[in-house]
C-alpha positions in Angstrom: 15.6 -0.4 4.5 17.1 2.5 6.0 20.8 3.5 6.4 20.7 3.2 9.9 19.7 0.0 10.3 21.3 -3.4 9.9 20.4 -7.1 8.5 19.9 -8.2 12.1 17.9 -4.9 13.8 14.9 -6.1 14.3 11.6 -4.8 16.0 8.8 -6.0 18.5 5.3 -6.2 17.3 3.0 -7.8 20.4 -1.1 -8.5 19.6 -3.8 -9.8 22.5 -6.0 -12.7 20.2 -9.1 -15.1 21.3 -7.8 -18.5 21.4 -10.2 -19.7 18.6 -8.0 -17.3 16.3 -4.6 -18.5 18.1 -5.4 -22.2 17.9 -6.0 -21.6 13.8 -3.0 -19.3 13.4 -0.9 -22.4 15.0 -2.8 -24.7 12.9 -1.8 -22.8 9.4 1.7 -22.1 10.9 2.3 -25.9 10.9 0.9 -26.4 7.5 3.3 -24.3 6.1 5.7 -25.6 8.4 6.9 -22.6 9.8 6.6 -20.8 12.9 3.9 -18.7 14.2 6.1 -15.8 14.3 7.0 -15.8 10.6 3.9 -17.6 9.4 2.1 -14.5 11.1 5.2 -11.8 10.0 4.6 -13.1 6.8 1.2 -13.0 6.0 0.8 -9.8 7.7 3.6 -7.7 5.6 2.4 -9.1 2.6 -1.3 -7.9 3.2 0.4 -4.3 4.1 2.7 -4.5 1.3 -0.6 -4.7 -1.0 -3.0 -2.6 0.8 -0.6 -0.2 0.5 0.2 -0.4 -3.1 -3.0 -0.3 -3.7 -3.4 3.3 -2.0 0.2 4.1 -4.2 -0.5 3.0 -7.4 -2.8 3.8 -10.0 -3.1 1.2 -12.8 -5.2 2.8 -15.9 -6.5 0.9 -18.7 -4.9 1.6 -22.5 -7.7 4.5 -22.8 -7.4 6.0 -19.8 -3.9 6.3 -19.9 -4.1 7.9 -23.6 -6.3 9.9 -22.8 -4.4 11.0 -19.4 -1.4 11.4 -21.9 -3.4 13.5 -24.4 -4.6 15.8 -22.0 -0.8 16.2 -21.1 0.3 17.2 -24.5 -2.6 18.8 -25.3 -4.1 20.8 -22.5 -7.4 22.2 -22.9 -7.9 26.3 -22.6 -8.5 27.5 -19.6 -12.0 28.3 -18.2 -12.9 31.5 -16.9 -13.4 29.6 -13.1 -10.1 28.4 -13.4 -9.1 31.7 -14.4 -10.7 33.2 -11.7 -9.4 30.7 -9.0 -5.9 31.1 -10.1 -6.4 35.1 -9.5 -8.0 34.8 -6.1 -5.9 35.5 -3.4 -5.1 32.7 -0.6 
């Protein structure tokens, strides 16, 4: 959270629905026994939170990241296009 905002700032979010979706939003709200506000704040900042991990992170297998880590240590010579590029002027 930011510096400059406290525990209790808080922030509008307002969304038009069909009432199909609105009457099954109220129905899962009262499942979980919460309200539609947090049932909805909820579900919504958890998709975020993964869709944007998802775009953040990137999870490598045991060979992948060797061989990411090998290339690291041990970086291949340069080719002549690379070369080239490097020299090119912007």
């Amino acid at each position: 959270m930011p510096a400059s905002t406290t525990p209790t700032d808080s922030a509008r979010i307002n969304l038009r629905t069909s009432p199909e979706a609105k009457a099954l939003i109220e129905r899962a709200a009262a499942i979980m026994g919460s309200t539609v506000s947090s049932f909805m704040l909820q579900n919504a900042y958890e998709a975020a939170r993964r869709l944007v991990a998802q775009q953040e992170v990137l999870t490598l297998s045991d060979r992948d990241r060797d061989a990411f880590l090998n290339a690291l240590e041990n970086p291949p010579e340069p080719t002549q296009a690379l070369v080239d590029l490097m020299r090119a002027k912007p």
